[in-house]
N, CA and C of each residue as an Amber inpcrd file, in Angstrom:
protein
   612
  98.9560000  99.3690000 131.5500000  98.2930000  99.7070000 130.2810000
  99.0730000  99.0580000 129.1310000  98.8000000  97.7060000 128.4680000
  99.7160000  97.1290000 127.9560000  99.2300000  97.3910000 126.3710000
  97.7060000  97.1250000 126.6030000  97.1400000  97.7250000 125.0470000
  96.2860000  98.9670000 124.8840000  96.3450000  99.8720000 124.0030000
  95.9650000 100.8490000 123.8500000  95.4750000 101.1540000 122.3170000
  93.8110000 101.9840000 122.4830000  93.7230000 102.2520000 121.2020000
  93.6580000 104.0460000 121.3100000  94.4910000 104.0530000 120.5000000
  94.3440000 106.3100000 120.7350000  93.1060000 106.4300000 119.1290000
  92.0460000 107.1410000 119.8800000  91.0680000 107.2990000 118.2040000
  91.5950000 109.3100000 118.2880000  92.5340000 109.3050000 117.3190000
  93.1340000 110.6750000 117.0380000  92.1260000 111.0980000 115.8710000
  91.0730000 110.7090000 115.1850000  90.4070000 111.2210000 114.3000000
  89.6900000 112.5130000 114.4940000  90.1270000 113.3840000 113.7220000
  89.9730000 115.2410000 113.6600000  90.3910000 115.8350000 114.4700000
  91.8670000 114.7490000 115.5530000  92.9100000 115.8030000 116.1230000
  93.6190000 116.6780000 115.2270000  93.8390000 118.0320000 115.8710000
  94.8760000 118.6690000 114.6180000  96.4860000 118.5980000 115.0140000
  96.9730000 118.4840000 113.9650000  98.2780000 117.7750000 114.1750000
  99.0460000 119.0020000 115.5020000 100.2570000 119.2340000 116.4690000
 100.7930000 117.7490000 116.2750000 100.3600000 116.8860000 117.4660000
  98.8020000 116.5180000 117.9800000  97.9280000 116.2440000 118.7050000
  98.5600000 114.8550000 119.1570000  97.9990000 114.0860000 117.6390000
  98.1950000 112.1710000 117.5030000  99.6230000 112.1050000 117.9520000
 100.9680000 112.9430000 117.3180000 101.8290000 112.6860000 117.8290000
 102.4230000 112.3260000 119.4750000 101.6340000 113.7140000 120.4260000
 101.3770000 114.0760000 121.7800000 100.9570000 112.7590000 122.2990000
  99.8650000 112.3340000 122.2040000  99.3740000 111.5340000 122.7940000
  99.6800000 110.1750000 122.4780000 100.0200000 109.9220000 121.4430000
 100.6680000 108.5190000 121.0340000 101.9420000 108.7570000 122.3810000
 103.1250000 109.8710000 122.4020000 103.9930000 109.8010000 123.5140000
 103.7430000 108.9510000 124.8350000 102.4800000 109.5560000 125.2180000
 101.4270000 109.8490000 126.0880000 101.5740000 107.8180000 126.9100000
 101.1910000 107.5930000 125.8640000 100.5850000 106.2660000 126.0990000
 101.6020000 105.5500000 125.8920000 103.0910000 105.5090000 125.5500000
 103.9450000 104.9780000 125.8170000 104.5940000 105.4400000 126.9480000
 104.4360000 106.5250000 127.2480000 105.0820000 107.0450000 128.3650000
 104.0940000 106.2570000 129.8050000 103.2700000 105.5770000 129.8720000
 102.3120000 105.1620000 131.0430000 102.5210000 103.7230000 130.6610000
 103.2840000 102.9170000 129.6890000 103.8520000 101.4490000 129.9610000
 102.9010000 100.9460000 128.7220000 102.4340000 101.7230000 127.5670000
 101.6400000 100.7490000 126.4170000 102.6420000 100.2850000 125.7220000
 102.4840000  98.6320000 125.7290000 103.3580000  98.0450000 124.7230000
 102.4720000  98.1720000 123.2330000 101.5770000  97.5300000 123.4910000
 100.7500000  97.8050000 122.2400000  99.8630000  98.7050000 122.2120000
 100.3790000 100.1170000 120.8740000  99.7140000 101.0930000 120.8090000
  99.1260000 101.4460000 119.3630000  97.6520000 101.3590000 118.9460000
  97.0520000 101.8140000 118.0780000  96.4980000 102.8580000 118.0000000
  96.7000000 103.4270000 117.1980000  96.7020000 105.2990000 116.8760000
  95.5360000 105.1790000 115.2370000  94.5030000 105.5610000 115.5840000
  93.8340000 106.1720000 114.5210000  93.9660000 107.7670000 113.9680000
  94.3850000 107.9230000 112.7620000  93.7960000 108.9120000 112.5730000
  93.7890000 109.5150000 110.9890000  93.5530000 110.2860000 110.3960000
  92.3020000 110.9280000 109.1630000  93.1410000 111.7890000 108.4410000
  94.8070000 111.7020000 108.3800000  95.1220000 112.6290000 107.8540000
  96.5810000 111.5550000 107.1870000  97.2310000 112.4490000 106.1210000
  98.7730000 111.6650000 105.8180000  99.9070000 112.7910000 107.0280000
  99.5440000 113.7090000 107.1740000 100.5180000 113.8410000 107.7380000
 100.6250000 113.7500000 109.6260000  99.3990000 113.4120000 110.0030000
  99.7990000 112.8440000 111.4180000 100.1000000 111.3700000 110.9440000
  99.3290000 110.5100000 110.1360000 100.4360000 109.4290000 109.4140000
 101.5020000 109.4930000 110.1250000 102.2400000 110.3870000 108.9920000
 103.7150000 110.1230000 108.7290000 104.0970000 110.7100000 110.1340000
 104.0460000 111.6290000 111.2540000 104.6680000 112.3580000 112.3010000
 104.6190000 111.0570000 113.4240000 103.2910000 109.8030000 113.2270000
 103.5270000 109.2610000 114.2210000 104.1590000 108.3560000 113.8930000
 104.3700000 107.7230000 112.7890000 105.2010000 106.9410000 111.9550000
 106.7800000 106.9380000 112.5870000 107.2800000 108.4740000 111.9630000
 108.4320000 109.0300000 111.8790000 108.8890000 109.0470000 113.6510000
 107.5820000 109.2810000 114.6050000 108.3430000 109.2340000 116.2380000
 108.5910000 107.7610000 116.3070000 107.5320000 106.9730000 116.3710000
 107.4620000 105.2520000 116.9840000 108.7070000 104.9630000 116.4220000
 109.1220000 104.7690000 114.8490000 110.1360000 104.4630000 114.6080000
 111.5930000 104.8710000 114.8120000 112.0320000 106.1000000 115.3690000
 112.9340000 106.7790000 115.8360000 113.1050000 106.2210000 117.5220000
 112.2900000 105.9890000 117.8880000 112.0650000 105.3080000 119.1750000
 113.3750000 103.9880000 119.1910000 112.6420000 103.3840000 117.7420000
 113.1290000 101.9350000 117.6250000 111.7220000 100.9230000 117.7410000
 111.0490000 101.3710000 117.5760000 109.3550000 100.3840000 118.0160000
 109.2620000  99.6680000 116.3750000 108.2640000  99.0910000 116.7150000
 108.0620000  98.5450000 115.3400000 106.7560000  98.8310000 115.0970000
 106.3010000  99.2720000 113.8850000 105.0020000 100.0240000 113.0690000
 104.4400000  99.0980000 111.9000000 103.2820000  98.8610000 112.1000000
 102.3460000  98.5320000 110.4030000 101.6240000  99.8550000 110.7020000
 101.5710000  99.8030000 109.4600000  99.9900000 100.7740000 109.0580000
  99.1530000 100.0400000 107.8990000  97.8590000 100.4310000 108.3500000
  96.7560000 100.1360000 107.6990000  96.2680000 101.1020000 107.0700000
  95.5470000 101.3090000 105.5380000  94.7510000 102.1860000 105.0870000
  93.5070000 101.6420000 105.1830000  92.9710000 102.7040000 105.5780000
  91.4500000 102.2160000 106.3030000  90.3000000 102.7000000 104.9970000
  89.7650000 103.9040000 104.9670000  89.0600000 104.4720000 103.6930000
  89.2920000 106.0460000 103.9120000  89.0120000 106.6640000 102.9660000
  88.8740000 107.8310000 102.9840000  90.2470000 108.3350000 103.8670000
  91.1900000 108.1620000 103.5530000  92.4470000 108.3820000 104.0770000
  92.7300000 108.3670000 105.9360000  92.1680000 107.2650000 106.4470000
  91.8880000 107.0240000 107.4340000  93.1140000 106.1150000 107.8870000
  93.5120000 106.3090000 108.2330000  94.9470000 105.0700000 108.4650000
  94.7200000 104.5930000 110.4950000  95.1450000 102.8730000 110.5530000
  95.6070000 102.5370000 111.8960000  96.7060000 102.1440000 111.6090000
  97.3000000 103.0550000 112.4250000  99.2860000 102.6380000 113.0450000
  98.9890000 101.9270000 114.0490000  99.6810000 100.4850000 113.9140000
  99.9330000 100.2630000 114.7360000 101.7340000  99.6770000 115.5690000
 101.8230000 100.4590000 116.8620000 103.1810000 100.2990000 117.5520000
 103.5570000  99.4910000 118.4880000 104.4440000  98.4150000 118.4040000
 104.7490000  97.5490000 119.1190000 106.3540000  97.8530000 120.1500000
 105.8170000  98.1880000 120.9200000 107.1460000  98.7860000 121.6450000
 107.9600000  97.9410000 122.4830000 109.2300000  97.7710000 121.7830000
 110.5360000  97.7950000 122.6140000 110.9840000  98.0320000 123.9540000
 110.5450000  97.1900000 124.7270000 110.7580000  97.6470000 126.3750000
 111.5820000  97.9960000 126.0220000 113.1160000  98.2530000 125.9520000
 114.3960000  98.2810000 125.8640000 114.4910000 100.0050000 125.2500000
 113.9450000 100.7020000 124.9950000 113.3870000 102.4610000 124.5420000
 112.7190000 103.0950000 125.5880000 113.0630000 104.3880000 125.8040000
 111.6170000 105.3050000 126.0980000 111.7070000 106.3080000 125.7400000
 110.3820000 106.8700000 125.7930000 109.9310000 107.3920000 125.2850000
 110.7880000 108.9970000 125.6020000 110.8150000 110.0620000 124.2130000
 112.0350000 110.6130000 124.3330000 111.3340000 112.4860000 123.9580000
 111.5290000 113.6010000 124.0800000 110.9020000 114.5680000 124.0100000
 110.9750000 114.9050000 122.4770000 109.7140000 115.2140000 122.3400000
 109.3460000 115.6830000 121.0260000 110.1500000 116.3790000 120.1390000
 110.9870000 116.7880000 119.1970000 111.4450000 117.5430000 118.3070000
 110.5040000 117.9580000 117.6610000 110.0910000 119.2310000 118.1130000
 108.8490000 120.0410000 117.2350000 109.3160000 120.3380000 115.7810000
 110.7900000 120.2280000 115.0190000 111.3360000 120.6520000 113.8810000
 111.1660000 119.0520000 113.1860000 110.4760000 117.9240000 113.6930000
 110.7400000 116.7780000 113.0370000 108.6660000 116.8770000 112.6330000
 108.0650000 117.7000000 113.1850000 106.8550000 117.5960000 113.3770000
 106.2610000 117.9310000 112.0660000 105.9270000 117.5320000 110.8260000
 105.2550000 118.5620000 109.5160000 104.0710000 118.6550000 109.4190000
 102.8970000 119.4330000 110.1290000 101.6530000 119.2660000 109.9520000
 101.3600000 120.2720000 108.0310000 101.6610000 120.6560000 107.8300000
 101.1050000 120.5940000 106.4680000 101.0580000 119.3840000 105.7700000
  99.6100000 119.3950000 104.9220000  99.7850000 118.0690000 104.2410000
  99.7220000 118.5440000 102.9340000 100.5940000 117.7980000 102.2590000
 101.3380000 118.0300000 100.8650000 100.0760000 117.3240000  99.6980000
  99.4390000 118.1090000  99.2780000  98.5180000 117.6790000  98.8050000
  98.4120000 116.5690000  96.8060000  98.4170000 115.4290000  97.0420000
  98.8430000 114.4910000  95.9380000  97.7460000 114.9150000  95.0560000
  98.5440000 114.9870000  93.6900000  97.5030000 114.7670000  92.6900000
  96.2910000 113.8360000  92.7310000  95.0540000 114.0080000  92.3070000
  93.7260000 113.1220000  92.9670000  93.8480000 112.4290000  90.6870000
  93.6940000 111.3210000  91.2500000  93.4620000 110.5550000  89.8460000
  92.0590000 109.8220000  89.6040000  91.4000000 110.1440000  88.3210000
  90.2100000 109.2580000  88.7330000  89.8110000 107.9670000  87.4940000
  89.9740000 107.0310000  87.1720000  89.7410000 106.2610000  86.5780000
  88.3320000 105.8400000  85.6720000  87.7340000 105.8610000  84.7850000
  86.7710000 106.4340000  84.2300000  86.4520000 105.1170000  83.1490000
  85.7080000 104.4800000  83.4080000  85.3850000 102.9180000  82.6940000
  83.9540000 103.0530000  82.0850000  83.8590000 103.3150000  80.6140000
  82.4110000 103.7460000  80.2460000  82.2010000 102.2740000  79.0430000
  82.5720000 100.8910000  79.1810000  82.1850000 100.1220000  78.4530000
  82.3220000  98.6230000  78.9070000  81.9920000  97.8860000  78.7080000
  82.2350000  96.3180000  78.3430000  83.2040000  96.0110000  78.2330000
  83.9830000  96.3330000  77.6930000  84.9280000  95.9850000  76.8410000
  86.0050000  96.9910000  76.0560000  87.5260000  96.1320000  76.0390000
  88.4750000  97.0350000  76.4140000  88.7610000  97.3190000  74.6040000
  88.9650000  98.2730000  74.0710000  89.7430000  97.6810000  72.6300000
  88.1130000  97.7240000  71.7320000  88.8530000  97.5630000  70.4650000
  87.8730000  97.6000000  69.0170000  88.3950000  96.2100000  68.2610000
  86.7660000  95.4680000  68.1720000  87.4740000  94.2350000  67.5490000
  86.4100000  92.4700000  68.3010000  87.3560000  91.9690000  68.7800000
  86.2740000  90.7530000  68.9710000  85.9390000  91.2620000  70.5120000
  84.7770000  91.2010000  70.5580000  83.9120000  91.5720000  71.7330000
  84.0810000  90.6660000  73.1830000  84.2710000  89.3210000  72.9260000
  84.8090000  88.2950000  73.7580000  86.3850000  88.9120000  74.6940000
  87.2720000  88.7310000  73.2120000  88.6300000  89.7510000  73.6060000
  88.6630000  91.1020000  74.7050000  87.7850000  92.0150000  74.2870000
  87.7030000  92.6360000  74.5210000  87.3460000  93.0030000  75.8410000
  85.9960000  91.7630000  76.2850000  85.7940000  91.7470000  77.7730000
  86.7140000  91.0930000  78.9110000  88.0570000  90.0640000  78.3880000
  88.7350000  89.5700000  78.9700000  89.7420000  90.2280000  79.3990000
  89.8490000  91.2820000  78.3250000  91.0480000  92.6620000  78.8730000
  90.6730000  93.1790000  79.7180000  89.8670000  93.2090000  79.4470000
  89.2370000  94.5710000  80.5590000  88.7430000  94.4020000  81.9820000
  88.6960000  92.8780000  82.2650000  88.5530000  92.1300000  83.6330000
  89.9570000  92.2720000  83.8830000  91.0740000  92.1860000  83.3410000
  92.3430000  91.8550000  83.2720000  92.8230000  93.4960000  84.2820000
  92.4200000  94.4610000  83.0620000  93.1810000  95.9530000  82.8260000
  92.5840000  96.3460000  84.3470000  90.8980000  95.9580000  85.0620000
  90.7410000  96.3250000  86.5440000  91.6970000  95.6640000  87.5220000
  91.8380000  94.4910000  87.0570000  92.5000000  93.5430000  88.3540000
  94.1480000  94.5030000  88.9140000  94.6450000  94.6000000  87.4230000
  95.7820000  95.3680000  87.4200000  95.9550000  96.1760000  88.2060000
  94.6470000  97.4150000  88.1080000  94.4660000  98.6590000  88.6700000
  95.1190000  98.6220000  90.0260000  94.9950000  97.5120000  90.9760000
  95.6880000  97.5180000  92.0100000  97.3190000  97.3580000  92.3090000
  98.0500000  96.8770000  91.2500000  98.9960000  96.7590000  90.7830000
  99.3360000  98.3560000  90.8500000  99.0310000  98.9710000  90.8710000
  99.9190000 100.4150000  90.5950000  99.7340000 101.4930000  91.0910000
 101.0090000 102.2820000  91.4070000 100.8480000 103.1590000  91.8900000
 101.0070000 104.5030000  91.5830000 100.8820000 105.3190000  91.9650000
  99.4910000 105.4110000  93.3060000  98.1330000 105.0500000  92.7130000
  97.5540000 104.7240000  93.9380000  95.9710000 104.5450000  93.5640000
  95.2570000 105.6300000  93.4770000  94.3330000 104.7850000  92.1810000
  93.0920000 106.1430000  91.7590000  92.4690000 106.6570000  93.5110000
  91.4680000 107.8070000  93.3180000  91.0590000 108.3880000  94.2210000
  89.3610000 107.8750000  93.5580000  89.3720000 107.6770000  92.8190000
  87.9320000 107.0960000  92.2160000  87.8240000 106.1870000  90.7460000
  87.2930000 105.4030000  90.7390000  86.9910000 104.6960000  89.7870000
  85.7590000 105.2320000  89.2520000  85.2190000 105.4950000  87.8850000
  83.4700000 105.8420000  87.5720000  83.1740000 104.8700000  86.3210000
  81.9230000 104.2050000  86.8170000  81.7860000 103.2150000  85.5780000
  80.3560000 104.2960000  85.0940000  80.1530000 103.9320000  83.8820000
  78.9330000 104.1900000  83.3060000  78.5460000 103.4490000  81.7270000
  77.6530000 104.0000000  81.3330000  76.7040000 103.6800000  79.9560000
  77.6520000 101.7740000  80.3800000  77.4000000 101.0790000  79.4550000
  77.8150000  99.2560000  79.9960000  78.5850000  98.9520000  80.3670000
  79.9430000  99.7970000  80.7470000  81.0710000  99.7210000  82.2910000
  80.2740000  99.3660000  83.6540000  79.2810000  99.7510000  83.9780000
  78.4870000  99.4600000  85.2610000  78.5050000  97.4980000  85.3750000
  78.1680000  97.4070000  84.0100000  78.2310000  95.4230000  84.5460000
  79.6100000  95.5530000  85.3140000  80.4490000  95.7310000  85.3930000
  81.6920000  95.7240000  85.7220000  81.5000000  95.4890000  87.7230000
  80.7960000  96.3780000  88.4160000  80.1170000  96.1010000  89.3160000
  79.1520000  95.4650000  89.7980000  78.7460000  94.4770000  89.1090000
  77.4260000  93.5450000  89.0080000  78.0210000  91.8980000  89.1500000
  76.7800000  91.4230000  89.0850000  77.2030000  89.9440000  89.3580000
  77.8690000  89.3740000  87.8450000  77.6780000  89.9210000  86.9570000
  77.8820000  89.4480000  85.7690000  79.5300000  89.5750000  85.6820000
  80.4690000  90.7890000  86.6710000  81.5930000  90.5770000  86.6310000
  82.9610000  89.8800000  87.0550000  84.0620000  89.2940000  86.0690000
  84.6540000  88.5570000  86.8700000  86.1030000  89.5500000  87.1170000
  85.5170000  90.9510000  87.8620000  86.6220000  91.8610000  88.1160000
  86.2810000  92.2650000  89.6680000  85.1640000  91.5680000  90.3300000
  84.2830000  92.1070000  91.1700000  85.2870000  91.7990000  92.5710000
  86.1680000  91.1700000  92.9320000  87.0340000  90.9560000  93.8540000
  88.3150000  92.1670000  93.6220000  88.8750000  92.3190000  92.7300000
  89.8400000  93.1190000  92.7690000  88.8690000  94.8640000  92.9910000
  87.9620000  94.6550000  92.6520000  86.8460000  95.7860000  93.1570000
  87.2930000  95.8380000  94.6490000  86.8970000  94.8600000  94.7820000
  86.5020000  94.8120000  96.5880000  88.0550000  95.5100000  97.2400000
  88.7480000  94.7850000  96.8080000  89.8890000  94.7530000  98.0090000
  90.5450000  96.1950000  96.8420000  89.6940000  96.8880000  95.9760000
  90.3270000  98.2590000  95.7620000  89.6010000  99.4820000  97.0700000
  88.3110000  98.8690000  96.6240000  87.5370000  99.7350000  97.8180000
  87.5960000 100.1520000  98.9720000  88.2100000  98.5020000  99.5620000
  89.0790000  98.2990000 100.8760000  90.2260000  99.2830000 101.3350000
  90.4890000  99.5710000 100.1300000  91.6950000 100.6720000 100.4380000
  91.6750000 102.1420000 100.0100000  90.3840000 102.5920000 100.4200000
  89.7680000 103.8790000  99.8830000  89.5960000 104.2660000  98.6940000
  89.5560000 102.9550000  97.8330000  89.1410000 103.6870000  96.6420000
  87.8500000 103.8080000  96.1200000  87.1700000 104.8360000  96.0030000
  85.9850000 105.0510000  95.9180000  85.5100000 104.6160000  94.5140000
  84.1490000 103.5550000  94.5510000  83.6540000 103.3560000  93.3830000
  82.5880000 104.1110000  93.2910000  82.1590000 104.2180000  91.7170000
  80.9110000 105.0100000  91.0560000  80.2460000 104.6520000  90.2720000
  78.8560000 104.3910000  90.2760000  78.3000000 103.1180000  89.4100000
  76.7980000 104.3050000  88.7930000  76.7850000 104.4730000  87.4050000
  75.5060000 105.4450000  87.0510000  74.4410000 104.7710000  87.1460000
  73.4880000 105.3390000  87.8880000  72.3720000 104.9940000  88.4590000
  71.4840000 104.6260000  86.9560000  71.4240000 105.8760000  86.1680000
  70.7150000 105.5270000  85.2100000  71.2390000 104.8140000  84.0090000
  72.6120000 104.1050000  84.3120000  73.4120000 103.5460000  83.4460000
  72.3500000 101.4250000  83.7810000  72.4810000 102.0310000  85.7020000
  72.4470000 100.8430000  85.5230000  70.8870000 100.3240000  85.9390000
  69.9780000 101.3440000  85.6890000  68.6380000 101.1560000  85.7190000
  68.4880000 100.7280000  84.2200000  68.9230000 101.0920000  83.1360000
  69.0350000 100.6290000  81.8510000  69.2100000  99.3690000  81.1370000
  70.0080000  98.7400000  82.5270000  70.2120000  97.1460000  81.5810000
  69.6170000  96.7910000  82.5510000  68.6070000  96.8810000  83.5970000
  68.2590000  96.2210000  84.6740000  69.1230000  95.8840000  85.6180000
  70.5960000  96.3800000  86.0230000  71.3990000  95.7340000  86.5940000
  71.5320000  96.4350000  88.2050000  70.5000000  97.1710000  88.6380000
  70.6540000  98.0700000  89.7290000  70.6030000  96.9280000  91.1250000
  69.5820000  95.7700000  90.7490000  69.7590000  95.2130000  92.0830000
  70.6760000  93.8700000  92.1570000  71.7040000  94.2220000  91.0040000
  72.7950000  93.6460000  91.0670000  74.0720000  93.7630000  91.3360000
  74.3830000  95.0650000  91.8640000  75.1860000  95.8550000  92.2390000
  76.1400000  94.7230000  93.5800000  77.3680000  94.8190000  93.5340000
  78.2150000  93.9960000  93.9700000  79.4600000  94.9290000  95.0910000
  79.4840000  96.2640000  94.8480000  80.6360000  96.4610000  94.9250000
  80.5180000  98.1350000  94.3060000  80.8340000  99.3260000  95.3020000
  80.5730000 100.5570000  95.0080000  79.3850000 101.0770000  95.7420000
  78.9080000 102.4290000  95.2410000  78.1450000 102.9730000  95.3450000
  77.2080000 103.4980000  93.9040000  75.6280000 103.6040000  93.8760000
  74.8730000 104.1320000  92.8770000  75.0500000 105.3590000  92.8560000
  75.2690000 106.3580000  91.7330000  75.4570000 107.8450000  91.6630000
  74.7700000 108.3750000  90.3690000  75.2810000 109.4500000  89.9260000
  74.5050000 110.1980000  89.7820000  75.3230000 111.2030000  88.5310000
  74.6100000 112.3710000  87.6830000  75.2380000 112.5320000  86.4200000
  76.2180000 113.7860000  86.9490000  75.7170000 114.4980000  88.2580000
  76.0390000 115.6400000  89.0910000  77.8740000 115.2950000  89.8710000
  77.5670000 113.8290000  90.3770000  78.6510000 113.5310000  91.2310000
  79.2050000 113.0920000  89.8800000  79.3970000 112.4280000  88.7680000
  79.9180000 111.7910000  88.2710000  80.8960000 112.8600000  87.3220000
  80.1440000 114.0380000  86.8800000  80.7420000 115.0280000  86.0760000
  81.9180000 115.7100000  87.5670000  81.1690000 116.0490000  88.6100000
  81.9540000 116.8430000  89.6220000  83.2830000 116.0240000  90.2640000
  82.8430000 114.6710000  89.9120000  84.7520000 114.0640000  90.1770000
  85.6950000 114.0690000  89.0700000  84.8760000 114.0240000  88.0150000
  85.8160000 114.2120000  86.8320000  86.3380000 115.6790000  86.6680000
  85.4560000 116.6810000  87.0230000  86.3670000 117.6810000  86.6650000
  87.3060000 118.4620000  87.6890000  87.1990000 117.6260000  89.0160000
  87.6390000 118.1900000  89.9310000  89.2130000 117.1810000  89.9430000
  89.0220000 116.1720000  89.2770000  90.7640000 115.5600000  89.2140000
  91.8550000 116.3830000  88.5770000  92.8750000 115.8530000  88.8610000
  94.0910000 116.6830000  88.4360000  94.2300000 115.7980000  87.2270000
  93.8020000 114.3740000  86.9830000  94.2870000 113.2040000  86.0010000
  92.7530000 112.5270000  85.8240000  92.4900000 111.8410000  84.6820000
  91.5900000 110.8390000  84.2480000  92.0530000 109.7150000  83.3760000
  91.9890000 108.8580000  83.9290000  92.7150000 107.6700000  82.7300000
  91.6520000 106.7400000  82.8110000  91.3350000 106.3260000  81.5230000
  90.3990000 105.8760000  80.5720000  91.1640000 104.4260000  79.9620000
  91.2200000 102.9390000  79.6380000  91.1200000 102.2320000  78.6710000
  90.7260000 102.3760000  77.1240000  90.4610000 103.3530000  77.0160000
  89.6090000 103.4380000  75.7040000  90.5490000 104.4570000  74.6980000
C-alpha cells in the first residue's frame, strides 16, 4: 500500500488521527488525509511530523484541508499520546470584507478605480483571511468582466473565501450574466453575514 487517500471528512476527532496511524502502520509511503475541521488539521499535522515524515497541506474550501504525508522509511509508526490529541476547535474570529463601490477614495474617479483593483489584489496579502467578501450597489462590477481584480478573486475563492455578489445590485447595471467569480445573493444572506461577523472592514 504505497499510496493512500484517507477521506476523514465528518470523522470526529481523534478519528483522522487513528487512521492516518492506520495506514502508515500497513507500509503507506504516500498518505493523503482529508478532512473538514482545523483541529484534526493540526492533530494529524502535529503526529506525521513528530514521526519525522514530511507534510504540505492544502486549503481546500470551506475549511476543508488535504495533508499530505510523505513517509520516511527510516520511522514507524509510534502509539498515540492521547494528551498531544486537542479535539476542541478554538474558534477564530470570522472577518467579512464588505465592498459597496467602484471605487476606492473621494476625488478622481479613474484614481479611485485603480486603488481599489489594487486594495482587492492585496486582500490576499494578509492575514488572516476574510471568511467573506460582499460586493454590492457598483462594487458587484468588481466580479464581472469589466474587472481587473477578477484573478486575485479567483485564487481568493480558491482558498475558501467566500464571495457575495447582490443579485439586485447586479440585475441593475445589467451585469448578472457577467458574473466571473463568486456567487449571486441576496439582501437576507448579505445582512446575515454581516451581522453574524465578529469584524467588517470596508475601504470606504
Amino acid at each position: 500500500m504505497a499510496q493512500v487517500t484517507l477521506d476523514c471528512l465528518g470523522l470526529p476527532c481523534p478519528q483522522p488521527v487513528l487512521r492516518t496511524k492506520e495506514a502508515l502502520e500497513q507500509g503507506g509511503t504516500f498518505v493523503a488525509v482529508l478532512v473538514d475541521n482545523e483541529a484534526s488539521r493540526d492533530n494529524v499535522i502535529r503526529f506525521a511530523r513528530n514521526l519525522g515524515h514530511q507534510v504540505e497541506v492544502i486549503a481546500l474550501h470551506q475549511a476543508h484541508f488535504k495533508i499530505s504525508i510523505t513517509a520516511d522509511a527510516s520511522q514507524s509508526a509510534t502509539i498515540v499520546d492521547q494528551q498531544e490529541i486537542i479535539c476542541e476547535i478554538s474558534k477564530k474570529p470570522s472577518m467579512v470584507y464588505v465592498i459597496s463601490s467602484d471605487s476606492m477614495g473621494r476625488g478622481d474617479d479613474e484614481l479611485g478605480w485603480a486603488l481599489l483593483q489594487t486594495y482587492i489584489q492585496t486582500i490576499k496579502e494578509i492575514q488572516p483571511l476574510p471568511e467573506k467578501i460582499i460586493f454590492y450597489n457598483s462594487g458587484v462590477k468588481q466580479v464581472t468582466t469589466e474587472s481587473g481584480a477578477l484573478e486575485a478573486l479567483k485564487q481568493l475563492q480558491a482558498q475558501g473565501v467566500e464571495i457575495l455578489a447582490c443579485g439586485t445590485c447586479l440585475d441593475f447595471f445589467k451585469l448578472k450574466s457577467a458574473i466571473k467569480v463568486g456567487q449571486i445573493s441576496n439582501m437576507y444572506d448579505i445582512m446575515n453575514a454581516m451581522t453574524s461577523a465578529d469584524k467588517i472592514v470596508s475601504p470606504y
